[in-house]
C-alpha positions as CSV (number, residue, x, y, z in Angstrom):
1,X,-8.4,-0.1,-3.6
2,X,-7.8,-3.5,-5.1
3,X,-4.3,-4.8,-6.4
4,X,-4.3,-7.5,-8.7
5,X,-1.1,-9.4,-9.7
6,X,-0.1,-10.7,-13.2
7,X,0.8,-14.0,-13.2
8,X,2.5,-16.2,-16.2
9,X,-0.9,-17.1,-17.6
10,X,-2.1,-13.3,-18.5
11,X,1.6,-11.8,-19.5
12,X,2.3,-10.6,-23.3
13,X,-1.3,-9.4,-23.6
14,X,-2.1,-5.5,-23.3
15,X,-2.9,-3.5,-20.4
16,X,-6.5,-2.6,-22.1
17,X,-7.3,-5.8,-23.3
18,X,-6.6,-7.4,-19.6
19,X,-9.1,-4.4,-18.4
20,X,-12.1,-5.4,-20.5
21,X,-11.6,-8.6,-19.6
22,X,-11.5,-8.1,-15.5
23,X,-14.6,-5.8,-15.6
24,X,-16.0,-7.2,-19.2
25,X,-19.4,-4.8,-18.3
26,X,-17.5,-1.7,-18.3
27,X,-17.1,0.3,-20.9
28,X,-13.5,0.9,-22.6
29,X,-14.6,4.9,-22.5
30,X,-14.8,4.2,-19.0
31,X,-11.2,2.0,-18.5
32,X,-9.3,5.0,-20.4
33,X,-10.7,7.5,-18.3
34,X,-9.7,5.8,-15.1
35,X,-6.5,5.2,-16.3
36,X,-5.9,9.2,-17.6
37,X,-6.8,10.0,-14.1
38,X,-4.4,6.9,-12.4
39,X,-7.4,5.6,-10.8
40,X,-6.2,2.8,-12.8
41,X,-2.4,2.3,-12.7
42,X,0.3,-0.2,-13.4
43,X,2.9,-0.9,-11.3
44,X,2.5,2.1,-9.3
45,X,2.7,4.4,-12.7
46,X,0.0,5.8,-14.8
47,X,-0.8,4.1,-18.2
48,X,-1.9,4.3,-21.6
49,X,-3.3,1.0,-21.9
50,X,-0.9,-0.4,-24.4
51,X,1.4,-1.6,-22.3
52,X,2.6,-5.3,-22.5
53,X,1.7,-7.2,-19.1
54,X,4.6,-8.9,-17.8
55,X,4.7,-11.9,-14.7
56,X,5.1,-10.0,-11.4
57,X,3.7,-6.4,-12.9
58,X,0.6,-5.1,-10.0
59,X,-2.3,-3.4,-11.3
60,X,-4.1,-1.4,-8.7
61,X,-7.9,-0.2,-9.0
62,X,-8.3,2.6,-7.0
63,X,-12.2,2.3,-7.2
64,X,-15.0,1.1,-4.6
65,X,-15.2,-2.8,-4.3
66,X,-18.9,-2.0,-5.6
67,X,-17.6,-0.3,-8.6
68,X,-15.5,-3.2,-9.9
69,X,-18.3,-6.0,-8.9
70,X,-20.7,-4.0,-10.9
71,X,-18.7,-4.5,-13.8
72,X,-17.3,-8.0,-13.5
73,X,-18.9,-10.2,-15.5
74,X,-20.0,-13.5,-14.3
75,X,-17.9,-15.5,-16.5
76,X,-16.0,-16.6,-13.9
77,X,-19.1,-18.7,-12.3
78,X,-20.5,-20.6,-15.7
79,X,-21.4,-23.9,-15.9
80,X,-19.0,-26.4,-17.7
81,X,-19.0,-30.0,-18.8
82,X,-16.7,-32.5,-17.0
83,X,-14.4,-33.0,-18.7
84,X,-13.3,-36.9,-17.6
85,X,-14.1,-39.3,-20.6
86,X,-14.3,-36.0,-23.0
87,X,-10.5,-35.6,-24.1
88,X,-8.5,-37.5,-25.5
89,X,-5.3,-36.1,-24.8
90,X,-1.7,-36.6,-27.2
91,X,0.7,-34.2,-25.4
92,X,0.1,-31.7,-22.4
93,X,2.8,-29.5,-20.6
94,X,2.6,-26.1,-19.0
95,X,2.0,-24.1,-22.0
96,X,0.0,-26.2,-24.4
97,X,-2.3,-28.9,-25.3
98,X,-2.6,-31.4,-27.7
99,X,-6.0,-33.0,-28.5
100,X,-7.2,-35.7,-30.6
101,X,-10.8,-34.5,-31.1
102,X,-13.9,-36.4,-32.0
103,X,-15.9,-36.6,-34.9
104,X,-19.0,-34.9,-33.7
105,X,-17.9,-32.2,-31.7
106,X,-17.5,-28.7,-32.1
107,X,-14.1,-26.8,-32.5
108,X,-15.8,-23.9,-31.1
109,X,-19.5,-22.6,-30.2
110,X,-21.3,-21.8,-32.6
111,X,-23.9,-21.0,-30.3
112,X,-24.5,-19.9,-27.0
113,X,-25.7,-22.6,-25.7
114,X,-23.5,-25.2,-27.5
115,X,-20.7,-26.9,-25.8
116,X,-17.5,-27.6,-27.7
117,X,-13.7,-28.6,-27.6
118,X,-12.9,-25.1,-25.9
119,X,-15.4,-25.8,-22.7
120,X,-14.1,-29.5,-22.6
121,X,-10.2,-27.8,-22.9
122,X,-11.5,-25.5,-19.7
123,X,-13.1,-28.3,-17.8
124,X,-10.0,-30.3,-17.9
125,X,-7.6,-27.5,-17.2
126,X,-9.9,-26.6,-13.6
127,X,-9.9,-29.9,-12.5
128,X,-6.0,-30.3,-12.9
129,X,-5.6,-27.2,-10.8
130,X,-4.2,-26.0,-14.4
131,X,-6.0,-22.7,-14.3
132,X,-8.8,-21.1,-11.3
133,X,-12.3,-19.8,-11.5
134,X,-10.5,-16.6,-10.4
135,X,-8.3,-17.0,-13.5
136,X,-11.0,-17.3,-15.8
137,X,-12.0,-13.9,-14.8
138,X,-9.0,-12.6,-17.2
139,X,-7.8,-15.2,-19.1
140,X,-9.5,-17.9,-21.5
141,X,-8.0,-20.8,-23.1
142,X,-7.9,-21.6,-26.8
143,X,-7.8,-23.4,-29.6
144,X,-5.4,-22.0,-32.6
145,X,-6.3,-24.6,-35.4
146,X,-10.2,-25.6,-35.9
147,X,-11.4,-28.9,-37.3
148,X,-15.1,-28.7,-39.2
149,X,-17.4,-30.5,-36.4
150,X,-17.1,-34.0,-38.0
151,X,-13.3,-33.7,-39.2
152,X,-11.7,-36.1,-35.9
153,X,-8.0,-35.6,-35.4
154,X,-5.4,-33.5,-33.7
155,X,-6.2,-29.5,-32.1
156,X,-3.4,-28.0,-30.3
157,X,-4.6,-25.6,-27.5
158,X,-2.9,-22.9,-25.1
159,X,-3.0,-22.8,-21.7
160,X,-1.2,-19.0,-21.2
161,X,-1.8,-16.0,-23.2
162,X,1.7,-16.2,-24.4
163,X,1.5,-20.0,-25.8
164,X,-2.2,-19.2,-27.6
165,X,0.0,-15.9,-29.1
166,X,2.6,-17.8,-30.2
167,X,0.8,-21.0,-31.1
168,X,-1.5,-19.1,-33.2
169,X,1.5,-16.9,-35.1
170,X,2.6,-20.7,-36.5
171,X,-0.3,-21.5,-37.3
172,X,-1.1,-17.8,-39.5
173,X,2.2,-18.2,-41.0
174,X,1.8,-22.2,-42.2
175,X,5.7,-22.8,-40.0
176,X,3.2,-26.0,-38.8
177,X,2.5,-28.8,-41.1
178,X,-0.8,-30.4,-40.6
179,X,-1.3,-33.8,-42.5
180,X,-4.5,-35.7,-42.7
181,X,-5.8,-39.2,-43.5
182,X,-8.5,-39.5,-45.8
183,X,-10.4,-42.3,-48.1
184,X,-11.5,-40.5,-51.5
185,X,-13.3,-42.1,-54.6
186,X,-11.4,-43.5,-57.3
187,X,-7.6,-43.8,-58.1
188,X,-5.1,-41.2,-57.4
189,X,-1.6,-42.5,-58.4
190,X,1.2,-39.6,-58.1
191,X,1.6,-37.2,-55.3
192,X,0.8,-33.7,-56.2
193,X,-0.3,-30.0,-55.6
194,X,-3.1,-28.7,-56.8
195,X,-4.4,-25.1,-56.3
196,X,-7.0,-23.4,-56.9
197,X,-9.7,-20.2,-55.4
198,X,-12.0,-21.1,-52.8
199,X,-15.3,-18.9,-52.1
200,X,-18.0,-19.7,-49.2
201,X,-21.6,-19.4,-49.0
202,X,-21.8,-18.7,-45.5
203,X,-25.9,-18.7,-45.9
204,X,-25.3,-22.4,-47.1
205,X,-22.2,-23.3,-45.2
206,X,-20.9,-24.8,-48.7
207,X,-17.8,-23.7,-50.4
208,X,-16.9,-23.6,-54.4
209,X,-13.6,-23.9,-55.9
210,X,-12.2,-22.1,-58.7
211,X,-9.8,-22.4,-61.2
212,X,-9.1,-18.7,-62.0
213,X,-9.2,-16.1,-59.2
214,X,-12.9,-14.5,-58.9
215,X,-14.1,-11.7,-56.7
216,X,-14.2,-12.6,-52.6
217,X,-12.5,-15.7,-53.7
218,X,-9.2,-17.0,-51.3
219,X,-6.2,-18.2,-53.1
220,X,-5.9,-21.9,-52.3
221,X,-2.9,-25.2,-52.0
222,X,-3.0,-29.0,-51.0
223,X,-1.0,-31.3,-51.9
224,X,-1.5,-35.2,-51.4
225,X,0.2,-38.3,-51.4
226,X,-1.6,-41.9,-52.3
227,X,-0.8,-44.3,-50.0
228,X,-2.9,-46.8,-51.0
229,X,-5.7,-48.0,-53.6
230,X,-7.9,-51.0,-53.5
231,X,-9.3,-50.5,-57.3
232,X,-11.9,-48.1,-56.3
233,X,-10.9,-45.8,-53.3
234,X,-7.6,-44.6,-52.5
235,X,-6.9,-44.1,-49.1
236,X,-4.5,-40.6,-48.9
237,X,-2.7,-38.4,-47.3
238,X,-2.7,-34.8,-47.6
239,X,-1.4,-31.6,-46.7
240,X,-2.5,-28.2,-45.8
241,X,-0.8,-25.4,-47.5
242,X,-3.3,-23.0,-46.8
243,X,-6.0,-23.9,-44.2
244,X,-9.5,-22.5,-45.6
245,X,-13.1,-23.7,-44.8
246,X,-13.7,-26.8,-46.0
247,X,-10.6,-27.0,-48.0
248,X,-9.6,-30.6,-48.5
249,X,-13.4,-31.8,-49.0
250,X,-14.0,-29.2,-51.2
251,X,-10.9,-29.8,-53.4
252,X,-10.5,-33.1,-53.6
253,X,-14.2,-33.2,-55.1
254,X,-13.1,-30.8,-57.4
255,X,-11.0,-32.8,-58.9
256,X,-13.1,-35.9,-59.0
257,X,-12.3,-37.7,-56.1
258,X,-14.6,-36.6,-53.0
259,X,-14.3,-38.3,-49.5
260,X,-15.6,-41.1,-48.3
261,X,-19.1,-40.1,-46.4
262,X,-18.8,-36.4,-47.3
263,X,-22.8,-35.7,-47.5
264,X,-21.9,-31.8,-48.8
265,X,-19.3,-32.3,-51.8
266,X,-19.5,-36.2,-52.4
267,X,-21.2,-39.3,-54.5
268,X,-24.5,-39.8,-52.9
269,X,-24.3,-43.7,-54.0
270,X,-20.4,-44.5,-52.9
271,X,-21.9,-42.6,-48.9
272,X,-24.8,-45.2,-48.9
273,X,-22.5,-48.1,-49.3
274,X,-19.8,-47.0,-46.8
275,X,-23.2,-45.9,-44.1
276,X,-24.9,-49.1,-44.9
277,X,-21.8,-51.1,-44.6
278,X,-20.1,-49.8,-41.7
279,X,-22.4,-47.2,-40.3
280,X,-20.5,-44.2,-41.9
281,X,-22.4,-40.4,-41.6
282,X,-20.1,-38.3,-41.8
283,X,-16.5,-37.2,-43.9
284,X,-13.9,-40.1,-43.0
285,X,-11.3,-37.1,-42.8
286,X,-9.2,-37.1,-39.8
287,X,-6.2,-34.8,-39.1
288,X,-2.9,-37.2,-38.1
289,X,0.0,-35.6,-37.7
290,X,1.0,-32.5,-36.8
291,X,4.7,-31.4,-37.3
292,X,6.7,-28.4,-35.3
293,X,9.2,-26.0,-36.6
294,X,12.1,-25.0,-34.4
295,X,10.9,-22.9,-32.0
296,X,11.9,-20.8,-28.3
297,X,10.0,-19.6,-25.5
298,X,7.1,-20.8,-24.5
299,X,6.8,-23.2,-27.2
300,X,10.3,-24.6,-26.9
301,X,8.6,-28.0,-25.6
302,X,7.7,-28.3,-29.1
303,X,10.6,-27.4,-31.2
304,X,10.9,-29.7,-33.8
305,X,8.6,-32.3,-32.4
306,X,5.9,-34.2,-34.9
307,X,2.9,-35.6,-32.4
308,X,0.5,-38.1,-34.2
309,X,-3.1,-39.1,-33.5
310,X,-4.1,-42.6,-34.4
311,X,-7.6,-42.5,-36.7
312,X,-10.9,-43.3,-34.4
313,X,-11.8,-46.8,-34.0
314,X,-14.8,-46.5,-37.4
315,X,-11.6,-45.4,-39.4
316,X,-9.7,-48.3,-38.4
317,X,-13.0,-50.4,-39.1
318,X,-13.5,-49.2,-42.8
319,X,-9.5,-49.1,-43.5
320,X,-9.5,-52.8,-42.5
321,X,-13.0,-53.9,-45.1
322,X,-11.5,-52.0,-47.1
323,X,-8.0,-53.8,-47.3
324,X,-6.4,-50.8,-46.2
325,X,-3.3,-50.6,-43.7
326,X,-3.1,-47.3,-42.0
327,X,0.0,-46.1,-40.9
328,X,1.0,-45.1,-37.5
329,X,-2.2,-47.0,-36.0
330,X,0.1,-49.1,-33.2
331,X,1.8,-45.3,-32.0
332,X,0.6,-42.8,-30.1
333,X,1.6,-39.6,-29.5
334,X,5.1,-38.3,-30.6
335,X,7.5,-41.0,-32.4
336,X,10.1,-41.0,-34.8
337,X,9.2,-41.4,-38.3
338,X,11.6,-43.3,-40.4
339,X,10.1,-43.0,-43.7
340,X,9.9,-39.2,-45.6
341,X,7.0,-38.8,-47.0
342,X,7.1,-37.2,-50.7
343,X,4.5,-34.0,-49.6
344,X,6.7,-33.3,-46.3
């Protein structure tokens, strides 16, 4: 018989789904059946599986030690990159994590064998005692906003199965505003919202935009505020109202005014200047601020908090030839913001 003992990283999440987890090579046929006949059971009781895991609740497995290593998975024992030199991190506490991430790197794998922002997130969390090899057994950290690869800027991550719930329930429900810097051809002069539909080719990993709703097509908003314009690029910022593939690079070229170094939905001409100039390969879009709702639990770290990563060192570069003064570049982190912007 083996006990095992819920702790404040694994609570909120269901019985069943903890199961499949602890022995991932087991079948759920298998987990039900153990549970109907209390081989499984939760704090001393027989269940259903849909319980809600609580801090302090004991599951005991009454089943041979060979049994449950047979189907334990060996996730527990993978390889991971440090971590040291990786992250660059805005805000950590407890509960949560707040990354600026690189141009370059992956959100998530897309591939086994690729290494991405969740691996780096795990890395860092082992070596800060944050989380064990023993907890990885049940529990995974994530990410609950993703950036294309070479989008830099802000990615907020949860350390506990209740932060990643509740994290990710903002996120679904748009309660978090996320603003991003960008450089885009030509003028823009008011701020504004523009919707539209937005449809993906997921063969060609390439979005089109819509004005009238068409079949598979998802209902689309941004809005943006110019900040600046040096007579032929406007540096902007802009804000997701809905957060689709692609969105903001997709829209913005819509329009007529693509991003700076965006190879899929830009001005082949305007991307040779900016990558002869200043070395420029990729979308200069980078997400800057990201702005809380009130909020309880384990999120109330958060509540009404705005957190704000300062552009990579090529943005600054190209702001600067470009005559361009970004703002926020001497904070990092959380500060107070004394000028409302029009799209907040």
């Amino acid at each position: 018989m083996r006990e095992v003992y819920i702790t404040g990283k694994e609570e909120g999440q269901r019985l069943d789904k903890f199961l499949q987890k602890y022995m991932s090579l087991a079948g759920k046929s298998f987990l039900y059946k153990m549970m109907r006949k209390k081989n499984i059971t939760l704090n001393g009781k027989k269940a259903s599986g849909s319980e809600k895991l609580a801090a302090g609740d004991t599951i005991r497995l009454f089943l041979a030690d060979e049994t449950i290593e047979k189907f334990s998975g060996a996730a527990s024992g993978e390889a991971l990159p440090e971590s040291s030199g990786n992250l660059d991190i805005i805000y950590e506490d407890d509960q949560v994590l707040l990354i600026s991430k690189r141009a370059g790197v992956l959100s998530q794998k897309a591939r086994p064998e690729d290494v991405s922002l969740v691996e780096y997130v795990t890395a860092h969390l082992l070596e800060n005692g944050s989380l064990t090899q023993e907890d990885l057994k049940t529990f995974r950290p994530g990410i609950c906003n993703r950036l294309d690869r070479n989008t830099s800027g802000l990615v907020a991550a949860g350390k506990t199965v209740g932060a990643l719930q509740q994290l990710s329930r903002c996120f679904r429900e748009r309660t978090v505003h996320k603003y991003y810097l960008s450089i885009v051809k030509g003028e823009l002069r008011e701020s504004a919202s523009i919707s539209g539909w937005l449809k993906k080719d997921e063969k060609k990993n390439m979005v089109q935009i819509f004005s009238e709703e068409q079949e598979g097509a998802s209902r689309i908003e941004t809005r943006y505020e110019p900040l600046a314009f040096n007579g032929r690029y406007t540096l902007l910022k802009t804000l997701l109202i809905t957060g689709k593939s692609h969105q903001i690079r997709s829209h913005l070229a819509s329009i007529g005014h693509p991003l700076v170094g965006d190879e899929k939905y830009s001005d082949g001409q305007m991307n040779r200047y900016f990558r002869e100039t200043y070395g420029l390969r990729h979308q200069l879009l980078h997400a800057w601020e990201l702005k809380f709702p009130a909020m309880e639990g384990e999120l109330s770290n958060l509540s009404d908090r705005t957190f704000f990563a300062p552009p990579p060192p090529l943005f600054g570069r190209i702001a600067q030839g470009e005559g361009f003064d970004l703002p926020g570049t001497e904070d990092r982190g959380e500060r107070q913001e004394k000028k409302e912007y029009g799209c907040l």
